[in-house]
C-alpha positions, 0 to 999 in steps of 0.5 A: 252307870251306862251312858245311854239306854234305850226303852222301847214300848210295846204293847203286844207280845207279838210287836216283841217278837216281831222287833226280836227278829229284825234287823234293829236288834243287832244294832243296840246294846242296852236295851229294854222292852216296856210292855204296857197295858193289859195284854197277855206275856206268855210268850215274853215273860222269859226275857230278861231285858222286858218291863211290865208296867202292870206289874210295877208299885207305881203305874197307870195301867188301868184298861181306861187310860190305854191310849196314854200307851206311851205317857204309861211307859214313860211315867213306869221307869220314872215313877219306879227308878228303873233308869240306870243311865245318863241317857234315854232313848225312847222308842216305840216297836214299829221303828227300824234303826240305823247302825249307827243309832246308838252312837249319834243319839249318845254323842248328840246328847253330850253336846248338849245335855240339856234338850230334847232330841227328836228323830220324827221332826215334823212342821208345827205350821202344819194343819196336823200339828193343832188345827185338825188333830183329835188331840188338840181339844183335849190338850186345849182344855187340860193346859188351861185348866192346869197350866193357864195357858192358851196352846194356840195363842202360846205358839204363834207367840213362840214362832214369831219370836223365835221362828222355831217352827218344828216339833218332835213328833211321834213321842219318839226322843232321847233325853238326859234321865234328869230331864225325862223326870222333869217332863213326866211330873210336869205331865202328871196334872194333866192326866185326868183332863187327858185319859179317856179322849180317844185322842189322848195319845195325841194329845201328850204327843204335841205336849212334849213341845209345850213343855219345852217352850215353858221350860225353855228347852231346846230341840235338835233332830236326828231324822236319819237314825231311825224309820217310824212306820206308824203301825195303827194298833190303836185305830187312832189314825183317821187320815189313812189306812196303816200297817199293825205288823212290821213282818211285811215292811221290814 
């Protein structure tokens, strides 16, 4: 069994190619692409190290639910024991990674097998993190009618008795394969009150982070190994306009 494997997921054949040619590749020595959705392959089908989740016994690929675009990577390699490793790291495609990402995640990882690791650490005192996000109402709705819990009234629980005032934004984290199952089958009940917001993506993004607080797992983060450009492919992001290619940023 390897140590560590890192997945990233993509959801256009050519965010493939454009990650095949940087600078990032050369630095990682196991890893896979998790296509997601329904676009076309044709010019990645011949590589031996990409994941169709469309193609898998146990997905969530239906065009309707597109914006759960990392929940559907994640839910793939869990749902079809596709991790054949102690360690994940989940990536998406618009990242650059320093040399020494692989190594720092897994020697992070081992110190404390039982966290979550963030690369993106980003302010939940922010207004961003519940007040002005899209994917805060849906997130609201789908934890009270299925976990019984009031986000809002759960953090400035947790802040005040903890002063933890950080989250692991971008749904990008490294985390043992025991503990990435745990989260994907915590996530599951939520799916039907989540899918078809057009914030849905934001939604499981900040979920992570109310996993932990009821779970009482810790975080760290590891800000300097990894550069997240927040390509728009999705036409989610309202508050600037953003790149959907890396070919000129890298």
């Amino acid at each position: 069994m390897k140590e560590l494997e890192v997945f990233i997921t993509v959801h256009d054949q050519e965010r493939i190619l454009d990650f095949e040619s940087s600078k990032s590749v050369k630095h990682l020595s196991s890893y896979k692409y998790v296509f997601v959705g329904n676009g076309d392959i044709t010019k990645v089908s011949h590589l031996d190290n990409i994941v169709v989740a469309r193609q898998l016994p146990f997905n969530i690929e239906e065009e309707e639910y597109k914006l759960l675009v990392s929940y559907t990577a994640w839910y793939a390699l869990v749902m079809n024991n596709l991790i054949d490793s102690e360690y994940v790291a989940l990536i998406h495609y618009d990242v650059k990674l320093n040399e020494d990402f692989e190594r720092s995640t897994l020697s992070c990882l081992q110190t404390n097998g039982n966290q979550i690791l963030g690369y993106v650490p980003f302010s939940m005192l922010h207004r961003d993190f519940l007040e002005i996000n899209i994917g805060t109402h849906p997130l609201f709705i789908a934890m009270q009618n299925n976990y019984h819990v009031d986000i809002y009234d759960l953090i400035k629980e947790y802040i005040a008795r903890t002063n933890d005032t950080t989250w692991p934004s971008a749904d990008q984290i490294a985390v043992s394969a025991p503990m990435l199952c745990k989260f994907v089958k915590w996530f599951i009940p939520l799916i039907n009150d989540l899918k078809l917001y057009r914030g849905c993506g934001h939604s499981f993004e900040r979920s992570i982070k109310f996993f932990c607080i009821l779970n009482n797992i810790p975080n760290s983060y590891m800000p300097n190994v990894l550069k997240h450009y927040q390509l728009d492919s999705h036409g989610t992001q309202f508050t600037q306009k953003r790149p959907q290619s890396l070919k000129n940023i890298q």
